[in-house]
GUNU-66281 format. One record per residue (C-alpha): residue number from 0; residue in three letters; x, y, z. Coordinates in steps of 0.05 Angstrom, whole numbers. Layout:
N
<atom seq="NUM" type="ALA" c1="X" c2="Y" c3="Z"/>
...
END
This chain:
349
<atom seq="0" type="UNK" c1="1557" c2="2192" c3="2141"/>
<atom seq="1" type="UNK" c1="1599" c2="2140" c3="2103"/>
<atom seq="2" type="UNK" c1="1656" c2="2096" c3="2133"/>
<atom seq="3" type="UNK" c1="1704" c2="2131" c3="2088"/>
<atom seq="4" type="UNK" c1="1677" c2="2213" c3="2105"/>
<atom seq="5" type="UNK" c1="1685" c2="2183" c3="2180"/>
<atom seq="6" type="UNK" c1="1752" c2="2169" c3="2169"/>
<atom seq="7" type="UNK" c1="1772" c2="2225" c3="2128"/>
<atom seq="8" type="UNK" c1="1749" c2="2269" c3="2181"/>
<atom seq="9" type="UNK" c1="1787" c2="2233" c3="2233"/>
<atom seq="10" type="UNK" c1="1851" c2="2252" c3="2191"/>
<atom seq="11" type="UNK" c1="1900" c2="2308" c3="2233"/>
<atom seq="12" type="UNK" c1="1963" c2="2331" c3="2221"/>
<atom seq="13" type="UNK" c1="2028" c2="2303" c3="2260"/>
<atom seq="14" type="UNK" c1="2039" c2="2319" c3="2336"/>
<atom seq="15" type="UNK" c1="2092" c2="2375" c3="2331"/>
<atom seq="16" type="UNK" c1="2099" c2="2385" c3="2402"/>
<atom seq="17" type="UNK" c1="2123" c2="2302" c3="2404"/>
<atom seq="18" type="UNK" c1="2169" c2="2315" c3="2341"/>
<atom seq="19" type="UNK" c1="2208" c2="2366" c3="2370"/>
<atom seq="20" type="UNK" c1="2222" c2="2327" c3="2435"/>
<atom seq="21" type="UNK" c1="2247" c2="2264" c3="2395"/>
<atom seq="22" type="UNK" c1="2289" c2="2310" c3="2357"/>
<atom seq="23" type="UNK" c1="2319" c2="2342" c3="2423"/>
<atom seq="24" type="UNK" c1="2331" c2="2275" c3="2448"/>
<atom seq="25" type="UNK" c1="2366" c2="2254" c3="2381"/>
<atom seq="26" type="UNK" c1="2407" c2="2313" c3="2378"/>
<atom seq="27" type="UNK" c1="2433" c2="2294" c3="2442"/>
<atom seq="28" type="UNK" c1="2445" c2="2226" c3="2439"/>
<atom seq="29" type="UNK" c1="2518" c2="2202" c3="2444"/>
<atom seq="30" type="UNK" c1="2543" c2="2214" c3="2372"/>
<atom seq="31" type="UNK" c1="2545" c2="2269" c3="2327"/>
<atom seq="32" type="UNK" c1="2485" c2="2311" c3="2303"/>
<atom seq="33" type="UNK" c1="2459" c2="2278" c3="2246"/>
<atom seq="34" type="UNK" c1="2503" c2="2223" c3="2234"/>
<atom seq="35" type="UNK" c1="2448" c2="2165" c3="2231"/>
<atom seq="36" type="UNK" c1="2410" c2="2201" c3="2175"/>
<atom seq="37" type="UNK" c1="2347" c2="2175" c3="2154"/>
<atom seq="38" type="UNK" c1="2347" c2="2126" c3="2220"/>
<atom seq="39" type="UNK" c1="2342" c2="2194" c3="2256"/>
<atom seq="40" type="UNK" c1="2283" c2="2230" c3="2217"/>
<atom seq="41" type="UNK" c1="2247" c2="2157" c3="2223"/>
<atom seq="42" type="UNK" c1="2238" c2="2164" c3="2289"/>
<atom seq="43" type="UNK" c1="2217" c2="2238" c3="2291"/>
<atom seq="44" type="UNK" c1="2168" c2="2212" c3="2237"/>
<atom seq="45" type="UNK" c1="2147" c2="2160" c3="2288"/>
<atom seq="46" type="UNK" c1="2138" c2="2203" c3="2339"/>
<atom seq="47" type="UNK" c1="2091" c2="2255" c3="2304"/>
<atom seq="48" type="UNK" c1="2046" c2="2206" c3="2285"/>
<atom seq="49" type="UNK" c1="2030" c2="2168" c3="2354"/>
<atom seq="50" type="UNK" c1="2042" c2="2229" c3="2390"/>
<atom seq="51" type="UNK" c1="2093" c2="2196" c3="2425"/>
<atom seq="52" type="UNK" c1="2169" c2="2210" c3="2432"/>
<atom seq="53" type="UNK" c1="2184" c2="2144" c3="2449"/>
<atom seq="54" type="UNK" c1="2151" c2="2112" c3="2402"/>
<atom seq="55" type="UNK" c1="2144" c2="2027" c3="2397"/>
<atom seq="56" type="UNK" c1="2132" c2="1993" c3="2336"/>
<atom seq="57" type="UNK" c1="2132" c2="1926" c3="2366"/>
<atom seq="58" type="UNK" c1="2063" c2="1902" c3="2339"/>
<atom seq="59" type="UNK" c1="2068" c2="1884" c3="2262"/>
<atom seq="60" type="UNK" c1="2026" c2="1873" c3="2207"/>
<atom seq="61" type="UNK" c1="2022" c2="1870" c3="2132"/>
<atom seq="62" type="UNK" c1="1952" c2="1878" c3="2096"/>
<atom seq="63" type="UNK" c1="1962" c2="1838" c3="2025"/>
<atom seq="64" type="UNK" c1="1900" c2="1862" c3="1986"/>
<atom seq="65" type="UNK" c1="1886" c2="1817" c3="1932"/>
<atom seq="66" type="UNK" c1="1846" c2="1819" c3="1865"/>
<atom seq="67" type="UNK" c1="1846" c2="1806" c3="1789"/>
<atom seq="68" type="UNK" c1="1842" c2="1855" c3="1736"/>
<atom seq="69" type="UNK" c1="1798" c2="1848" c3="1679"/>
<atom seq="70" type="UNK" c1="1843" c2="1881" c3="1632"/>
<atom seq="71" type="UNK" c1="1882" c2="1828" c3="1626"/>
<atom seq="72" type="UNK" c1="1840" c2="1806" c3="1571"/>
<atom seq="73" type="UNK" c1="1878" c2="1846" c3="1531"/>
<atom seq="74" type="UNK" c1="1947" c2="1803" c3="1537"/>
<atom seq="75" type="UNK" c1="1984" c2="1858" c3="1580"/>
<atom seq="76" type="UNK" c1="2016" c2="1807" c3="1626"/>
<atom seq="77" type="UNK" c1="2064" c2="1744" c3="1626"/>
<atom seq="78" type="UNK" c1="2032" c2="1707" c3="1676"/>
<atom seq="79" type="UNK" c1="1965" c2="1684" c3="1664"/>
<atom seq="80" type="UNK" c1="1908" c2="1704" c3="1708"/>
<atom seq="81" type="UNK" c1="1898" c2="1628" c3="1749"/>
<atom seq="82" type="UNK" c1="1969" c2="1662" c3="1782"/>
<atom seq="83" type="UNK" c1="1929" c2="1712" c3="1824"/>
<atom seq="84" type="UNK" c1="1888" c2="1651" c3="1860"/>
<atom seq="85" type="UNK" c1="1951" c2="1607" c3="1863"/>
<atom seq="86" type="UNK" c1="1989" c2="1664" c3="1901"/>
<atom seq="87" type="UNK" c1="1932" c2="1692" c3="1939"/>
<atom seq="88" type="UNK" c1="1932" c2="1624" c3="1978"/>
<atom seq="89" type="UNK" c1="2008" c2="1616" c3="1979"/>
<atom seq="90" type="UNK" c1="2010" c2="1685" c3="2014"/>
<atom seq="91" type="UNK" c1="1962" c2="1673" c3="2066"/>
<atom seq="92" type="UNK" c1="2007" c2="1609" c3="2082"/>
<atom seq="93" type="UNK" c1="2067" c2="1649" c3="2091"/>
<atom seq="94" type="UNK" c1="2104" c2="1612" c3="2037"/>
<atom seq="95" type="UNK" c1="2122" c2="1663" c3="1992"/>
<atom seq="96" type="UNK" c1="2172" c2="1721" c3="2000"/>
<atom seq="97" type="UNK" c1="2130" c2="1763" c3="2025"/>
<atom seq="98" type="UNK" c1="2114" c2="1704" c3="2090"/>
<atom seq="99" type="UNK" c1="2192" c2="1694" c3="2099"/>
<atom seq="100" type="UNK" c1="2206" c2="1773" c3="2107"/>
<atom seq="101" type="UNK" c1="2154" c2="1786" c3="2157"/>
<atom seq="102" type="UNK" c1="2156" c2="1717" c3="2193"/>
<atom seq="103" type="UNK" c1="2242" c2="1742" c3="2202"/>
<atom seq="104" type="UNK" c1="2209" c2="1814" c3="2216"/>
<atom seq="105" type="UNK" c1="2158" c2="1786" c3="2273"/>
<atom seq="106" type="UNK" c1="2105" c2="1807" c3="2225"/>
<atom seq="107" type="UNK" c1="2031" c2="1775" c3="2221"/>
<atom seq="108" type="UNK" c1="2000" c2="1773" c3="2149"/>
<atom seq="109" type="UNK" c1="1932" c2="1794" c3="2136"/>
<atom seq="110" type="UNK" c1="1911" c2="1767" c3="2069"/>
<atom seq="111" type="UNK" c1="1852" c2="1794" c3="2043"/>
<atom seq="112" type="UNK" c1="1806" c2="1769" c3="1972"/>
<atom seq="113" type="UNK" c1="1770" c2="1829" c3="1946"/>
<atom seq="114" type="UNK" c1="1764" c2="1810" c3="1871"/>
<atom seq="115" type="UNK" c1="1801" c2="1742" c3="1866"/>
<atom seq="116" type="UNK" c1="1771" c2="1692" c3="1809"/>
<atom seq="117" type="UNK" c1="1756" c2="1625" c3="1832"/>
<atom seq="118" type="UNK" c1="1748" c2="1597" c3="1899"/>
<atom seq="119" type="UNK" c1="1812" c2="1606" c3="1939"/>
<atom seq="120" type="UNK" c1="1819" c2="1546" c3="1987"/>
<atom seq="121" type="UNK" c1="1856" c2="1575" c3="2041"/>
<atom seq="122" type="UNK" c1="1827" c2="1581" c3="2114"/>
<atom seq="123" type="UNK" c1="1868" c2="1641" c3="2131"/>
<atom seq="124" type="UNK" c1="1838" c2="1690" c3="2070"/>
<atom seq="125" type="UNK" c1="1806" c2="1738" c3="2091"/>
<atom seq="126" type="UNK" c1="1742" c2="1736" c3="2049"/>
<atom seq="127" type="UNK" c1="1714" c2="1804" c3="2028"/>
<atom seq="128" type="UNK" c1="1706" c2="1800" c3="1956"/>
<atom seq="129" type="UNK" c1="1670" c2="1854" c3="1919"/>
<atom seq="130" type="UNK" c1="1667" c2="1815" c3="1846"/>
<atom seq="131" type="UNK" c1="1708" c2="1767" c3="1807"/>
<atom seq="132" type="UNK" c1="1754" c2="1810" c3="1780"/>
<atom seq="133" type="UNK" c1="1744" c2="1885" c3="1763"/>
<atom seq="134" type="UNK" c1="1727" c2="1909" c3="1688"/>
<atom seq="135" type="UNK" c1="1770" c2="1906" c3="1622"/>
<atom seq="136" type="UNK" c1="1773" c2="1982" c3="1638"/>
<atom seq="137" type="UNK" c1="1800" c2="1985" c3="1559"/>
<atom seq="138" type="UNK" c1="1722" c2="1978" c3="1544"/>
<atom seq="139" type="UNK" c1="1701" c2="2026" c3="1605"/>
<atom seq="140" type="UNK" c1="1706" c2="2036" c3="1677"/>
<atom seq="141" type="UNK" c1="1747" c2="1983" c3="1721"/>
<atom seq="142" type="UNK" c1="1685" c2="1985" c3="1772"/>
<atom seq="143" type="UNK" c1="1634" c2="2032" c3="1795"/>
<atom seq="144" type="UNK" c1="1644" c2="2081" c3="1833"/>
<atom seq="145" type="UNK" c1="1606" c2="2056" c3="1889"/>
<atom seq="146" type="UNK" c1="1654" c2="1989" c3="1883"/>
<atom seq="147" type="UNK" c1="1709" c2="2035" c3="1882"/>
<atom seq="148" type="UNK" c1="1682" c2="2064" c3="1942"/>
<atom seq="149" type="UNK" c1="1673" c2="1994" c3="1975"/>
<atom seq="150" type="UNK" c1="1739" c2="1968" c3="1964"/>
<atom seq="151" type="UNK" c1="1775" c2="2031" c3="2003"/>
<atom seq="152" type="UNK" c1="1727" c2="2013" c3="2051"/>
<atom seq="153" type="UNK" c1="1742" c2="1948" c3="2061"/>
<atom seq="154" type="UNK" c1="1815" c2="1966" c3="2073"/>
<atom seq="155" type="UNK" c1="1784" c2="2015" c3="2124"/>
<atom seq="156" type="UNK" c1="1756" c2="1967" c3="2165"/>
<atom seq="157" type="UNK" c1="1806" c2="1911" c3="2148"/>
<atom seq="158" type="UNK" c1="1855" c2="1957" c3="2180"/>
<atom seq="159" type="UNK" c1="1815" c2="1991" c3="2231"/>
<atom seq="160" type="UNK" c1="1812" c2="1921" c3="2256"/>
<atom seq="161" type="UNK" c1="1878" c2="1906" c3="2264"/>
<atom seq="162" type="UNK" c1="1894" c2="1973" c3="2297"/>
<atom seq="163" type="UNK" c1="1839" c2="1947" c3="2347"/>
<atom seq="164" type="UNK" c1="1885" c2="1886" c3="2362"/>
<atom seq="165" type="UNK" c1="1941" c2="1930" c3="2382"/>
<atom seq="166" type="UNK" c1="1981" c2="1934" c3="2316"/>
<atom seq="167" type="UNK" c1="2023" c2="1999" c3="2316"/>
<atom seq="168" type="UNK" c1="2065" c2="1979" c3="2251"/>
<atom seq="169" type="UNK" c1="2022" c2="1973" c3="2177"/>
<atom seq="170" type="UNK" c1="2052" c2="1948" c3="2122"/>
<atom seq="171" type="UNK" c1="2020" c2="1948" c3="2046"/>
<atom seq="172" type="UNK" c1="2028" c2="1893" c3="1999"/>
<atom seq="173" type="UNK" c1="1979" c2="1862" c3="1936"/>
<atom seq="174" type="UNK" c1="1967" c2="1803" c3="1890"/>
<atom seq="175" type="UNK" c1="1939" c2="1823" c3="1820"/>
<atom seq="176" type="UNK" c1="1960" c2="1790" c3="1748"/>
<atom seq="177" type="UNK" c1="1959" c2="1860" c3="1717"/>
<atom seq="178" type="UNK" c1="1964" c2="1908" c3="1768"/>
<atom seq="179" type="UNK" c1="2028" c2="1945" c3="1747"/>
<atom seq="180" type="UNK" c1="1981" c2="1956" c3="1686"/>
<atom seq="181" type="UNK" c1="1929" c2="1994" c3="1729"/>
<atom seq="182" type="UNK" c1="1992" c2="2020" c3="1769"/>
<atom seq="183" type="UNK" c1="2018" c2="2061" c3="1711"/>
<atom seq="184" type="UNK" c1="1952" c2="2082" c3="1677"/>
<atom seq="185" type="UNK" c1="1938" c2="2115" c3="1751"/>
<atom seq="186" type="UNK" c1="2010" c2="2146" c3="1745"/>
<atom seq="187" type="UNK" c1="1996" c2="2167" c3="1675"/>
<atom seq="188" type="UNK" c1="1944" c2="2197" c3="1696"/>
<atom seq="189" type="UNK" c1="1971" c2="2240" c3="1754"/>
<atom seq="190" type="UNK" c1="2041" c2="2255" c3="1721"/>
<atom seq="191" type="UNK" c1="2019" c2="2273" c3="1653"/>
<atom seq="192" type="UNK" c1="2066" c2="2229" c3="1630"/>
<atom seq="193" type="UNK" c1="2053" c2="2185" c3="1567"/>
<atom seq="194" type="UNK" c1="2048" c2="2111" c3="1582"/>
<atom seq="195" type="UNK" c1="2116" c2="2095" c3="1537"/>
<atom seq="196" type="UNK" c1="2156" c2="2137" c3="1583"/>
<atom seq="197" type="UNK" c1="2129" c2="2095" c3="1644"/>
<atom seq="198" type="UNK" c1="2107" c2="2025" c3="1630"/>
<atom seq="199" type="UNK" c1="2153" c2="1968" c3="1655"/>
<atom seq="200" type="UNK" c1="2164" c2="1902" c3="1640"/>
<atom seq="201" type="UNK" c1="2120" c2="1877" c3="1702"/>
<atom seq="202" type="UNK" c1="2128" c2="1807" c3="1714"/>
<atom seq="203" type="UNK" c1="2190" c2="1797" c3="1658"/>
<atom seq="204" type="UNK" c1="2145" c2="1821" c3="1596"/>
<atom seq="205" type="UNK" c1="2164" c2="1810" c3="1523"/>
<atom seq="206" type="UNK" c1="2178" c2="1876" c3="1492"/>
<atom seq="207" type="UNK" c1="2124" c2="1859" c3="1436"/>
<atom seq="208" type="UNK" c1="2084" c2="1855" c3="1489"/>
<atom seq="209" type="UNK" c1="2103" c2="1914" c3="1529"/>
<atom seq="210" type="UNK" c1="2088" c2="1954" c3="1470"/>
<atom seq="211" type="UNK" c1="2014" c2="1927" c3="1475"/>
<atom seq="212" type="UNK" c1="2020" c2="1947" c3="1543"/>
<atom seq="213" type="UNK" c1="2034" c2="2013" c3="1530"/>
<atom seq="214" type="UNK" c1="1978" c2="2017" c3="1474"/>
<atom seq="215" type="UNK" c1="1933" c2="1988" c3="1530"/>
<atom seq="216" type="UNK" c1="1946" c2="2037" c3="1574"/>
<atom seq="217" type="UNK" c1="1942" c2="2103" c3="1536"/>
<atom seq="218" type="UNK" c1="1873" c2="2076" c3="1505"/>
<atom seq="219" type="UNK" c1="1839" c2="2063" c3="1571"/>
<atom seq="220" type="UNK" c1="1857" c2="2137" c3="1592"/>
<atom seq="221" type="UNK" c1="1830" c2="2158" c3="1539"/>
<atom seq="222" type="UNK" c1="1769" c2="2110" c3="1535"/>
<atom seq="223" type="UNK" c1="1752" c2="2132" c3="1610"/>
<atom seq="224" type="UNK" c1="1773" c2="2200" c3="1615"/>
<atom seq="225" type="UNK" c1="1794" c2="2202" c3="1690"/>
<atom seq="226" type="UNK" c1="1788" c2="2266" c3="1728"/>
<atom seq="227" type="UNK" c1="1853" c2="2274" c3="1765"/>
<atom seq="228" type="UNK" c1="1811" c2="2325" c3="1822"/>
<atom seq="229" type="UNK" c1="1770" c2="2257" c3="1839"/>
<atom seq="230" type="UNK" c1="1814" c2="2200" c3="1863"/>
<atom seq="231" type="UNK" c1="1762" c2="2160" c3="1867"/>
<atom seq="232" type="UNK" c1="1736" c2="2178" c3="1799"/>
<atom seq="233" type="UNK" c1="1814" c2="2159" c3="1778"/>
<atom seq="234" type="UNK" c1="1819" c2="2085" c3="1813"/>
<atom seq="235" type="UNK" c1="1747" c2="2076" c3="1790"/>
<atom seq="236" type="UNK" c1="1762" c2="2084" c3="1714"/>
<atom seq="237" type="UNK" c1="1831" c2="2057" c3="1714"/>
<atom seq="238" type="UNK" c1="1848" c2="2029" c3="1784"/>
<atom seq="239" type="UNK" c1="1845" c2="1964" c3="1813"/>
<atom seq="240" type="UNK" c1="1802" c2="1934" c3="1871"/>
<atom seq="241" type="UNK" c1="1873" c2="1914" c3="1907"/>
<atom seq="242" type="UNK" c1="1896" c2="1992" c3="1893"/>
<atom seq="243" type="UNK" c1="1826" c2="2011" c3="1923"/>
<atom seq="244" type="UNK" c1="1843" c2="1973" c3="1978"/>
<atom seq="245" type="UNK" c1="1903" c2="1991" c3="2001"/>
<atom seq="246" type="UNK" c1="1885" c2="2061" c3="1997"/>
<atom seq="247" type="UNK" c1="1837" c2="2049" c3="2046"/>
<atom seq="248" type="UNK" c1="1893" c2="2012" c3="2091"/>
<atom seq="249" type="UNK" c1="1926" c2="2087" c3="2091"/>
<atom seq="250" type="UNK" c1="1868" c2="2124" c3="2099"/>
<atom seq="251" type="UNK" c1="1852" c2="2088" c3="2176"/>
<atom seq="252" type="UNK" c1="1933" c2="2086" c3="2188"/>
<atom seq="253" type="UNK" c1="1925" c2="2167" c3="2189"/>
<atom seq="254" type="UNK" c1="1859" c2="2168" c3="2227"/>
<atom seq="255" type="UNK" c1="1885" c2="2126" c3="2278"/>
<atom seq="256" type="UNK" c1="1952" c2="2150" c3="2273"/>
<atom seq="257" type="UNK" c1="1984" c2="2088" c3="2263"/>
<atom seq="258" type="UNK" c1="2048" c2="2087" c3="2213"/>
<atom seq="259" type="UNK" c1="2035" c2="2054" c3="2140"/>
<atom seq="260" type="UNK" c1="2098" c2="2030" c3="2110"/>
<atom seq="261" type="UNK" c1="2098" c2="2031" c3="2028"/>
<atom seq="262" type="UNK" c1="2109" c2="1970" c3="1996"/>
<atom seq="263" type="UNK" c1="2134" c2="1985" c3="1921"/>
<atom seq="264" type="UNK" c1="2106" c2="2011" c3="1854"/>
<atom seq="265" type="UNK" c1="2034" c2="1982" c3="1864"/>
<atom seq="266" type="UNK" c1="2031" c2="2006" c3="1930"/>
<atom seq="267" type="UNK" c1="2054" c2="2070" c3="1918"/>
<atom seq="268" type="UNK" c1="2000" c2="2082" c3="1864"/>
<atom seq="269" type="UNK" c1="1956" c2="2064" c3="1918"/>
<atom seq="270" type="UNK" c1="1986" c2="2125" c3="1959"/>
<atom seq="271" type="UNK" c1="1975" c2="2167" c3="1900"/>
<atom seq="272" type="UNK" c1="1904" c2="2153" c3="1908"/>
<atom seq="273" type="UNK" c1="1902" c2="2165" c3="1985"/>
<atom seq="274" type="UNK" c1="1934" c2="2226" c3="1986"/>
<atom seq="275" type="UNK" c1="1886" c2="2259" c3="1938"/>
<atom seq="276" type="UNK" c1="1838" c2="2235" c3="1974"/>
<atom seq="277" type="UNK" c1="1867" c2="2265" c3="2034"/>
<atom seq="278" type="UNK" c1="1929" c2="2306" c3="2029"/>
<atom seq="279" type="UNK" c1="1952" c2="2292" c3="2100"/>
<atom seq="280" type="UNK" c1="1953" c2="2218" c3="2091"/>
<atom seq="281" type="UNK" c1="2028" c2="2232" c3="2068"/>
<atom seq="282" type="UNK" c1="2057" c2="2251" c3="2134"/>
<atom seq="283" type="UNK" c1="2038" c2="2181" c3="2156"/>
<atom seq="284" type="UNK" c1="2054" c2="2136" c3="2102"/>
<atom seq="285" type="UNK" c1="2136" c2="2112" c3="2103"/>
<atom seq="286" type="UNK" c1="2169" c2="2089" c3="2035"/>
<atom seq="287" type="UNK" c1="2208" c2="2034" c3="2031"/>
<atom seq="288" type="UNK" c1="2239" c2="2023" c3="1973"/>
<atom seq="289" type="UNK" c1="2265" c2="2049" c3="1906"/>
<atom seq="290" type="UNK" c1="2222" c2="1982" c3="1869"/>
<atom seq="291" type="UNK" c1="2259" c2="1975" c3="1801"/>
<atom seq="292" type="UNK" c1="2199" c2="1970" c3="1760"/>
<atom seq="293" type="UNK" c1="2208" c2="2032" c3="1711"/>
<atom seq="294" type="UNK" c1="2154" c2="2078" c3="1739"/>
<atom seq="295" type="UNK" c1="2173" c2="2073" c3="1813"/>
<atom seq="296" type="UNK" c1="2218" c2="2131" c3="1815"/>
<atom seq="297" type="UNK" c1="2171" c2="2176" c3="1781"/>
<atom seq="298" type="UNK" c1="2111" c2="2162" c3="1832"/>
<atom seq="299" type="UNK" c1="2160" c2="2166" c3="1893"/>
<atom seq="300" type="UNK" c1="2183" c2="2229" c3="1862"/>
<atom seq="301" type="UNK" c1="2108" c2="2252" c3="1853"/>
<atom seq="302" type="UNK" c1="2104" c2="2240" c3="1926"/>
<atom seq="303" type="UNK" c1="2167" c2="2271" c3="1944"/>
<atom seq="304" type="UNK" c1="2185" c2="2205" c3="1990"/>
<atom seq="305" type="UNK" c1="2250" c2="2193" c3="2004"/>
<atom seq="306" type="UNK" c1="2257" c2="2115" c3="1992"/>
<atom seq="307" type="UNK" c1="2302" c2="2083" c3="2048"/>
<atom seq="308" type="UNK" c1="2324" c2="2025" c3="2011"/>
<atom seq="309" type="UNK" c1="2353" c2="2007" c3="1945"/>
<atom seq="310" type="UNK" c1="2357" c2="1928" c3="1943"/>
<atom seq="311" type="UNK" c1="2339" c2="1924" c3="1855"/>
<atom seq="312" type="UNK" c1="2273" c2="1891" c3="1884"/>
<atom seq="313" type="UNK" c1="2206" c2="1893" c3="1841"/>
<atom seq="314" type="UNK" c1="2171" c2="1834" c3="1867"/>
<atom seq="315" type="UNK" c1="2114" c2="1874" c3="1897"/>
<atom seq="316" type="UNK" c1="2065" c2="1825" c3="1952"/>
<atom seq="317" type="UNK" c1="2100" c2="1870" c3="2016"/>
<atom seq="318" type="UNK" c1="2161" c2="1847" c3="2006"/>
<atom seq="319" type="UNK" c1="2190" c2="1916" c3="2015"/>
<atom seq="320" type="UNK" c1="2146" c2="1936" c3="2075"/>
<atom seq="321" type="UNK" c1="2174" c2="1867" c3="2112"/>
<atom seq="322" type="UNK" c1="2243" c2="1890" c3="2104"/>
<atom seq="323" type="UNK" c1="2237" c2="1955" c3="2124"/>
<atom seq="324" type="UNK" c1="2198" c2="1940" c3="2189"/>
<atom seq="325" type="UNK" c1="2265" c2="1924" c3="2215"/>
<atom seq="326" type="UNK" c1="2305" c2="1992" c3="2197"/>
<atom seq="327" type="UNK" c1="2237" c2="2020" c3="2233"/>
<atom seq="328" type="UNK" c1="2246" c2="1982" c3="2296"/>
<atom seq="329" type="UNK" c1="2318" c2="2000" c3="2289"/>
<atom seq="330" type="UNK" c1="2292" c2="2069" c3="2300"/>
<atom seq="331" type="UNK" c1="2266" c2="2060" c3="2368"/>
<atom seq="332" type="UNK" c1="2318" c2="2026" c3="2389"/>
<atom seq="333" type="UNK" c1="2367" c2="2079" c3="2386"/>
<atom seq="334" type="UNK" c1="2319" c2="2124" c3="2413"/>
<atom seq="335" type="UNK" c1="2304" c2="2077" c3="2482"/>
<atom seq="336" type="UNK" c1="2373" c2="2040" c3="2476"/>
<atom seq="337" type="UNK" c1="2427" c2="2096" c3="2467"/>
<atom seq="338" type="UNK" c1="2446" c2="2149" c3="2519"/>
<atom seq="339" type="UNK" c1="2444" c2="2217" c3="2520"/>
<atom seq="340" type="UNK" c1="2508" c2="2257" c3="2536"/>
<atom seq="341" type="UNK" c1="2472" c2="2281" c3="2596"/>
<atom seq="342" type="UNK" c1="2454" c2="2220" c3="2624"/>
<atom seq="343" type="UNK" c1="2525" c2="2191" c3="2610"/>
<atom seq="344" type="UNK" c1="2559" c2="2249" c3="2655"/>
<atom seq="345" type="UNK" c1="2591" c2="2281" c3="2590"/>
<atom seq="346" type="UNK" c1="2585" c2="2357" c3="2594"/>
<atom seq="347" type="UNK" c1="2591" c2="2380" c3="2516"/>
<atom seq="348" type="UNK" c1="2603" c2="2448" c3="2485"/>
END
């Protein structure tokens, strides 16, 4: 049996029993029912997944999957494609936003190279690269299926092994000149929305260029003719190794019942994928952020998430994940921190 059926297998809904015992103890904390919102239905969250009603998120990671696109080729992005190496290494040094979040978070970064071009330089990459790049998937498939199958694997494993080391907090991120590109075609594709009424700017696109984007997009669906039943037939045709990736990241989260926080648009693409790959992936996953890149609301809405956060952000790498790994923590605090009316003396009505 393959790593991924292993895993998918693994998959189980959340611990009810746990849920409703956080909830009872949130109910009766000292305040009023309800009155820390979302903070409240984190923890519940939390507790469903490990199980546990007092649940500790006190061991942090974010997985940055990184690869080029080979659509690119077909000018659909400002920056040009030397970017994703440049970055790749600046992430795994902690020097770009997505290192200064998670270093103020208490957050380790996992960077991992599964379709970067050139040699990347950096001694903290993790090296698991598939190819140089996927396909111009305007001229055919992004990757095989088998490679598609790989690179969810990969995030399998790279997660699996950081769930080994004790991490009970996953966040998403990605590098990828081109990936909203991918992104959208994969929303396109799930949505039944037309490109046009979906594609952003990315990285601050031209609008000449955006409508190439768009023109990109629709003619790679329709090149490739995904089958929205198969996910992995979907991120295949019109997917990216970095998507691919990061499904896999959500795929061992919910086997191992670990929480995966969302990063943005790209990430959330990526959750498209893993939830059709497995439906109950979704009780697991926790979104961060309303990204403002012009398809995000539509995919979180495909989801049904309920972003936390609305900070204008669209800069992608786990930025968003970093942030909100300290609204999660917040969480547990008020659950082990705050008292109950019972344990304060007060009798209540």
């Amino acid at each position: 049996m393959s790593l991924l059926q292993e895993t998918i297998q693994r998959i189980d809904g959340l611990q009810q029993d746990a849920k409703s015992e956080a909830q009872n103890r949130i109910n009766n904390l000292v305040k009023p029912i309800g009155s820390l919102g979302k903070v409240e239905n984190i923890l519940v969250q939390l507790a469903g997944i490990t199980g546990n009603p007092y649940p500790k998120v006190d061991n942090k990671v974010i997985i940055v999957m990184a690869s080029d696109n080979g659509v690119c080729e077909e000018g659909i992005a400002a920056a040009p494609q030397a970017v994703t190496n440049l970055m790749t290494g600046f992430i795994s040094e902690g020097i770009t936003g997505v290192g200064a979040f998670a270093k103020q978070a208490g957050a380790d970064l996992v960077t991992v190279d599964v379709g970067v071009i050139g040699e990347v330089n950096y001694d903290k990459i993790l090296n698991r690269r598939i190819k140089e790049s996927t396909n111009n998937m305007i001229k055919g498939p992004a990757m095989t299926r088998e490679d598609a199958i790989k690179a969810i694997e990969i995030g399998i494993e790279t997660a699996r092994d950081e769930i080994n080391k004790g991490r009970n907090l996953i966040g998403t991120g990605e590098i990828g000149i081109g990936n909203t590109t991918t992104s959208t075609a994969i929303l396109s594709v799930y949505s039944g929305m037309d490109p046009k009424e979906i594609t952003g700017v990315g990285a601050n696109l031209t609008s000449d260029k955006l409508e190439n984007k768009i023109a990109v997009i629709r003619e790679s669906i329709e090149v490739n003719s995904p089958d929205k039943n198969d996910a992995i037939d979907v991120v295949s045709k019109v997917g990216g190794f970095d998507i691919a990736g990061m499904a896999g990241v959500m795929l061992a989260g919910a086997a191992y019942r670990v929480p995966v926080v969302i990063d943005g648009y790209i990430s959330t693409a990526a959750a498209i994928i893993a939830t059709h790959i497995e439906p109950k992936v979704r009780d697991f996953l926790i979104c961060s952020h309303s990204s403002n890149e012009k398809g995000a609301a539509t995919a979180s809405d495909l989801l049904d998430f309920d972003t936390m956060l609305d900070l204008n952000m669209r800069l992608g790498e786990g930025t968003g994940s970093a942030i909100m790994f300290n609204i999660i923590e917040a969480a547990t605090y008020m659950n082990n921190e705050m008292l109950t009316f019972q344990e304060a003396g007060i009798d209540i009505v």
